[in-house]
N, C-alpha and C positions, 0 to 999 in steps of 0.2 A: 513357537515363540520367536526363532530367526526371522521368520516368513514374516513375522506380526511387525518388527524393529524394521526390517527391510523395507515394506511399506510406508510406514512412519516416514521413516528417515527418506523415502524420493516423495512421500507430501511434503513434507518441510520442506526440501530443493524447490520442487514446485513452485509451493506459495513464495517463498525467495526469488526467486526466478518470475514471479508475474509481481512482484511487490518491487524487483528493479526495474524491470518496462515500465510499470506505471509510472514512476518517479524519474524515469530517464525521458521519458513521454514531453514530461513536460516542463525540462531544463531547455529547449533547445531556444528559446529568444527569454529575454530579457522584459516584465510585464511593460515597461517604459515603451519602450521598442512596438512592443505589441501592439497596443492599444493606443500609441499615438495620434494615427487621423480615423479609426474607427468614429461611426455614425451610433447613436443612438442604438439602433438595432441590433447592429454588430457587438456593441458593448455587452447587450441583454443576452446574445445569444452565446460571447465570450464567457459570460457567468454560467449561463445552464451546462455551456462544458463542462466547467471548473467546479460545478456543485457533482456532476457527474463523475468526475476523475475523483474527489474527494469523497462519494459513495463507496467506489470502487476501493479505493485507499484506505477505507472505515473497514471492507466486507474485507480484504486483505488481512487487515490490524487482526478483525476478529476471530478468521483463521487461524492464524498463527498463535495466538494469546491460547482460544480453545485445545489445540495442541500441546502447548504448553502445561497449560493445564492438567491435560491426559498424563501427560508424561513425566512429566520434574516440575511440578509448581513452585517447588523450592527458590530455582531460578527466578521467580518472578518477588520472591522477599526482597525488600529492601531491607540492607543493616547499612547502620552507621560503624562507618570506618573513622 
């Protein structure tokens, strides 16, 4: 049962842990900044990044949510306070 929590708990870190690089990935300019004198091309291939980071970002989400799940769905109720 320790050994089972143990695991758990460094997947969690984990998925946290690659859910901040993704998102630290892609603070580092400003979209304005970015794509200022991009061409055509560049713009197109600026998106298939950004549909890929937001893949990534989706397969992260559902990581962690699945986890969740296993463990304490509770967490994931919403009450009105």
């Amino acid at each position: 049962q320790d050994m089972n929590e143990d695991l758990n708990a460094q997947l969690l870190t984990r998925c946290i842990n690659e859910g901040k690089t993704l998102v630290n990935d892609t603070k580092a300019k400003s979209l304005a900044t970015e794509l200022e004198h991009l061409t055509k091309e560049e713009l197109m291939a600026k998106l298939q990044e950004v549909e890929c980071v937001n893949i990534n970002l989706k397969s992260y989400v559902d990581k962690i949510i699945l986890t969740i799940l296993e463990k304490n769905p509770s967490i994931l109720e919403i009450t009105n306070r």
